[in-house]
N, C-alpha and C positions, 0 to 999 in steps of 0.2 A: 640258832642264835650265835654259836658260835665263828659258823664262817661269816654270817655278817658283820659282824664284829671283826672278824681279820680281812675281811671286803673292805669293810668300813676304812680299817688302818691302811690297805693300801691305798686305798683314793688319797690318804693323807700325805701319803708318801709322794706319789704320783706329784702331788701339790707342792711339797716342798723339796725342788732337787737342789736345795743348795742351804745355808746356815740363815741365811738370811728372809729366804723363805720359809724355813721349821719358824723363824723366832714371829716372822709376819702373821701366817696360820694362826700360833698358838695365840698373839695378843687376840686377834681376831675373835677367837674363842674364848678366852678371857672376858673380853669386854662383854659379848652376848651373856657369860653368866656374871655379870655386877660386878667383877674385878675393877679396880678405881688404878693409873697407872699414878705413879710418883713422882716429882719432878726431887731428883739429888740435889737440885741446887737450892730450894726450899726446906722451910724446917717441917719435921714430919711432926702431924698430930693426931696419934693413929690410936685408936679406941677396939674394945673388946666388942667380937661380933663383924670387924671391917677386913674385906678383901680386898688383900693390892698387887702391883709387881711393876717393877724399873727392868729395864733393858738395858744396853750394853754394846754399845757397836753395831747394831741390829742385829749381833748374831748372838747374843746370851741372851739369858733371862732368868731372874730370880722372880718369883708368886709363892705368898704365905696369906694365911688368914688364920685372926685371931680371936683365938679361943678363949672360955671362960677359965679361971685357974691357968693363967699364961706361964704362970714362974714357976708351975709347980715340978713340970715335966719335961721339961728341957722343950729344943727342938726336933721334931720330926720331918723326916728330910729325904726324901728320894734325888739323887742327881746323877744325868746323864751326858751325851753330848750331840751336839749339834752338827758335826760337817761329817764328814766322810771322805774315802779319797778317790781324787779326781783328778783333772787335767786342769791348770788356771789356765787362761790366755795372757798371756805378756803384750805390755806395753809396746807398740810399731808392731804391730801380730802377725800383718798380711806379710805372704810369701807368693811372688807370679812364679812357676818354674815352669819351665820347657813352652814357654810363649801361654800356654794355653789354662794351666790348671792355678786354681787361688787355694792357698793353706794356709793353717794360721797357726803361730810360732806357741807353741804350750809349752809349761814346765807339769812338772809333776808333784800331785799335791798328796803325801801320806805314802801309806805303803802300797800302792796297789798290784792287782796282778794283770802284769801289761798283756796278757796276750789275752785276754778276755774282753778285751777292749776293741780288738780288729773287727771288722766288719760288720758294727752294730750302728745302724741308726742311730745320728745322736744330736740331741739337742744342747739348748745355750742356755745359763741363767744366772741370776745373781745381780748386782747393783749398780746404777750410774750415779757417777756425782753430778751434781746442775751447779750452775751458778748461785747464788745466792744474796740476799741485798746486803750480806755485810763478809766481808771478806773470806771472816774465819769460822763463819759458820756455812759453809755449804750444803745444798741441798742434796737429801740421796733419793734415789726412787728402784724401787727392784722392777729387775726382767725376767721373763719368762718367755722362751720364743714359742713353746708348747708347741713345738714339730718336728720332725725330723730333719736338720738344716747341715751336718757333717756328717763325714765317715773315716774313719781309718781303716784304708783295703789294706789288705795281706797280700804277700807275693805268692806268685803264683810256685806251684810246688815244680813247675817245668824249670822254670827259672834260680832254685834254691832247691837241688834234691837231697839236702842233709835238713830242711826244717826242722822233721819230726827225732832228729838225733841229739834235738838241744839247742836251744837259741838263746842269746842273749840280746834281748831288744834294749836300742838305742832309744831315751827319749827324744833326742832332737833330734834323733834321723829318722827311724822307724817309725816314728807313734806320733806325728804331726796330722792333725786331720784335714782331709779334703773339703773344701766349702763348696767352689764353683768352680764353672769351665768359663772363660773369660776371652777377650781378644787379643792378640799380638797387643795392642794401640790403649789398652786397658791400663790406668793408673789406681792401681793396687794401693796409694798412699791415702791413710783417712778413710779407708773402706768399712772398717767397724763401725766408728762414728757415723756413719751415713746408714748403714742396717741399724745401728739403735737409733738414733736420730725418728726413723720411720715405726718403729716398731713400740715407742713408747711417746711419739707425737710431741716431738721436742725439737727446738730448734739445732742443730749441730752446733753452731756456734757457742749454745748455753754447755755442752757439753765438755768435764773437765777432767773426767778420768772417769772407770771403769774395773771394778771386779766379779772377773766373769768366769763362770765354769762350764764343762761341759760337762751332760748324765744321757745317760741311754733312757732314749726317746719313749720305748715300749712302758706300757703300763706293766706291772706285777700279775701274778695270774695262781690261784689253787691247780695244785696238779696233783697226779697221784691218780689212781684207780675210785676212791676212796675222797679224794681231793683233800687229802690228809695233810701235803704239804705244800710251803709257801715259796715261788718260784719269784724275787723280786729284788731290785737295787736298794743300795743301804739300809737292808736291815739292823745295820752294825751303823748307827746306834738308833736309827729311829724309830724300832720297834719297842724301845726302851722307853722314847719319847713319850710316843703316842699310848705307851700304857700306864705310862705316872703321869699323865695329862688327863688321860680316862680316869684313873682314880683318883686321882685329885677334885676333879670336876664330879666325882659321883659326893664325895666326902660333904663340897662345896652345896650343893645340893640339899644336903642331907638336915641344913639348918642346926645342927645340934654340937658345934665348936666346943672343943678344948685343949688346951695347949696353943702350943702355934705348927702348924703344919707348914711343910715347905717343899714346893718345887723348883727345882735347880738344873736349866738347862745351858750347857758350858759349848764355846767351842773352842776350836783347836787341839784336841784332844789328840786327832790324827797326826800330828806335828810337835806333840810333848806338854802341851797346854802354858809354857811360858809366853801368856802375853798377859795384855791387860783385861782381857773377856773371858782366859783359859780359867781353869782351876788351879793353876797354880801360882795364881794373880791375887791381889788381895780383895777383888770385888766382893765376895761373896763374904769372908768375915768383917769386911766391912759393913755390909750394908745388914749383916744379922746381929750386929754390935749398936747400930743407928736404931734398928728395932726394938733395943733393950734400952736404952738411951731413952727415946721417944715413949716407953709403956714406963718401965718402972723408976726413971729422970736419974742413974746413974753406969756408970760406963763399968762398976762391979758386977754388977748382976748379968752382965754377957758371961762370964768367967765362970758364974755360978749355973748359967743354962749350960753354957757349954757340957760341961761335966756331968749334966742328967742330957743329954742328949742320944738320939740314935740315928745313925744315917745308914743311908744304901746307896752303895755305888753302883749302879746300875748299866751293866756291859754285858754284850754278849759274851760266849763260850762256844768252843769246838766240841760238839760231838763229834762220836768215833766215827771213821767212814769208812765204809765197809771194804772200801778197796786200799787202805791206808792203814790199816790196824793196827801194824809196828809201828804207827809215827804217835801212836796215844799210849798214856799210863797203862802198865798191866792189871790192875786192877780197880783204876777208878775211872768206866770208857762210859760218859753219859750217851744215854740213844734219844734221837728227835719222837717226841707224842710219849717220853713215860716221865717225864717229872721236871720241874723248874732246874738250878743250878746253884749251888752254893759252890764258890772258889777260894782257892787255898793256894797259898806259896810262902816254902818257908825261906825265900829271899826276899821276901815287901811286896813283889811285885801285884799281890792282892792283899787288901790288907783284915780278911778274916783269921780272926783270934779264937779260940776255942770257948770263950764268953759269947764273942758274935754268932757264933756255930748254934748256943744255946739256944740264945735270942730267937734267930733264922729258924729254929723244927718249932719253937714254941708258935711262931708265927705261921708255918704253912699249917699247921694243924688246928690254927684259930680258923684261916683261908681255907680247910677244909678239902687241902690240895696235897700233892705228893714230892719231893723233890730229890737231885742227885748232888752227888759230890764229882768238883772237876778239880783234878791237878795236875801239870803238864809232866809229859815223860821227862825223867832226870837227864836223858842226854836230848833233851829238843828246848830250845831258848822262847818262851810263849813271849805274849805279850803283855803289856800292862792296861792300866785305869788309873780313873781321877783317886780311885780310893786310899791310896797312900798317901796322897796329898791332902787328901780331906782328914784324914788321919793325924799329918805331923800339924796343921794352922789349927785342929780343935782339939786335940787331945780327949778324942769323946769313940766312941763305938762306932766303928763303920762295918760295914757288911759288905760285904762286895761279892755282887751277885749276878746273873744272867742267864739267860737264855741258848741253849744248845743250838748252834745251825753249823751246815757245811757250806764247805767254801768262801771262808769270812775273808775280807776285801776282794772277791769277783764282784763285775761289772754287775754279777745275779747273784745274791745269796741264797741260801734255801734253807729253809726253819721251818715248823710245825705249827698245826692250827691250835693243837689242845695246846700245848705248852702255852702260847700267848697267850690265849684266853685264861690260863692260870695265871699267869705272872699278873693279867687285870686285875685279876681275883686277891692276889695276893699283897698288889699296891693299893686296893679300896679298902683290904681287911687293918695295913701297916697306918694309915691315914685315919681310919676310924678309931682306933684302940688310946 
């Protein structure tokens, strides 16, 4: 059951290599279980027992459903995020060099680690705008090329014999990927346009812009003796997604609402989350402010959910790797297949409180599961989450919590069968309660 379930998560992966495709999926799945979507620009009249959710640039998405006794218990709230980093393609993208070869101009999206990037199969995805009948409303439609269509080759080690001593790769010289072999007489201008143009049956002409990313072609895969672990691109964060989606959808199911539950999937998180989709945006107290407004008809009673509320910031974590030992805590080195993650930092950068810490053992032990403690070495600078942010806009309880894998922003991460299939465990137990 459980590799099916982390089978299951990859295909979803596989499906979504961009922000825009996670938010596409998830409505998708949404709507097959009775989710109703919102129009913002309507006034909401939302009733005990009714599933909704509003999107966000096509790349967020808030989904809640309300329960009986709504005011009693604040909100319940898993949120993750949506993009991952990547390569964008820029605007005039095409490159002819040396008469023969076409490349296309990328910048670099989040922190990635560039040399995991050379010579992988890699495909294209993400969104075109179309024209539209009124100016300012433009049409979008996502892409998918679903093949292997670039590459960034590496040099050859005859050509560079200090590679292995240390490199530091250029984005715009290095890490441009290769598309096609072309002719001397070949007019490289408008070339994308013309590959989407064919590939989503649109006229070029209607076409007005484009954001497009590239992800490694290859599906995800169990490996391992044991097939113990998960060999697969953006785990970081879409394993987060796909298990507060699962238990959300189990809770959804389950007919028996109370309170208001909430999923909350953010992006730009890879980038700091300052925009108007991120978590650092005011979409999300916004629109859980509308939900109080609309149930109990005053703009107080947000202030008062607020304050009984619980959230989970939901990010991965580095376990220890077994060749890197000295780069983790001396004594708090979580291991991939022995327990979930609860995280800690006494600079903000997670925003678990020793109440939250409570909360979190009360809840795996409801979830009937095991978990660790992660906190980075005092001389190594980790990284952060949306959880401090969700922290300073609600002044309510956040948890900020995840999942152990190695190699967090390679092209492949690698994370464990048991631990996901607990963290599922543990967001349909957080949903149910």
């Amino acid at each position: 059951m459980k590799k099916q379930y982390v089978n299951n998560m990859i295909d979803f992966i596989q499906n979504s290599p961009c922000s825009f495709l996670v938010i596409e999926n998830t409505e998708n799945k949404l709507k097959e279980n009775g989710f109703v979507c919102l129009n913002n620009i309507d006034k909401w009249e939302l009733k005990e027992g009714g599933k909704y959710y509003i999107t966000r640039n096509g790349s967020t998405l808030i989904s809640f459903i309300v329960g009986k006794d709504a005011d009693k218990t604040g909100f319940r709230m898993i949120g993750s995020h949506t993009d991952s980093p990547s390569f964008v393609i820029k605007p005039n993208c095409e490159i002819k060099a040396n008469s023969n070869y076409l490349k296309l101009n990328t910048e670099g999206y989040g922190g990635m680690i560039l040399s995991t990037w050379l010579d992988r199969p890699l495909s294209i995805a993400g969104r075109v705008i179309l024209k539209g009948e009124n100016i300012f409303k433009p049409k979008t439609k996502t892409i998918d090329f679903k093949r292997p269509i670039a590459i960034i080759p590496n040099l050859a080690i005859h050509l560079d014999r200090e590679i292995n001593n240390g490199h530091k790769y250029s984005k715009q010289k290095e890490m441009l990927p290769l598309l096609s072999l072309v002719g001397e007489d070949f007019n490289e201008k408008g070339y994308i346009y013309e590959l989407i143009a064919k590939e989503i049956n649109v006229s070029k002409d209607d076409i007005l812009d484009y954001e497009l990313f590239l992800y490694e072609a290859e599906r995800g895969s169990l490996i391992g003796i044991d097939e113990e672990f998960i060999s697969c691109s953006r785990l970081d964060d879409l394993m987060m997604v796909y298990n507060s989606l699962q238990g959300f959808l189990t809770y959804a199911n389950s007919n028996n609402y109370s309170g208001i539950k909430v999923l909350y999937l953010a992006d730009n998180e890879e980038v700091g989350s300052h925009t108007g989709q991120g978590a650092d945006g005011a979409l999300l107290r916004d629109i859980l402010k509308r939900v109080c407004i609309s149930l109990f008809g005053c703009e107080e009673s947000f202030y008062s959910m607020a304050e009984k509320s619980v959230f989970i910031s939901a990010d991965l974590a580095h376990g220890v790797h077994p060749n890197y030992a000295d780069k983790h805590d001396i004594t708090n080195k979580p291991v991939l297949n022995k327990g979930v993650c609860l995280k800690y930092s006494s600079n903000q950068k997670y925003s678990t409180t020793g109440v939250c810490a409570g909360i979190f053992d009360g809840l795996c032990k409801e979830a009937g599961i095991s978990y660790q403690k992660f906190v980075n070495h005092s001389d190594v600078v980790g990284g952060s989450t949306i959880g401090a942010m969700l922290a300073s806009q609600f002044n309510t309880a956040v948890i900020d919590f995840g999942v152990c894998i190695l190699g967090m922003h390679s092209i492949r991460e690698l994370g464990s069968v048991n631990d996901t299939y607990d963290c599922y465990k543990l967001f349909a137990k957080f949903y149910e309660l």
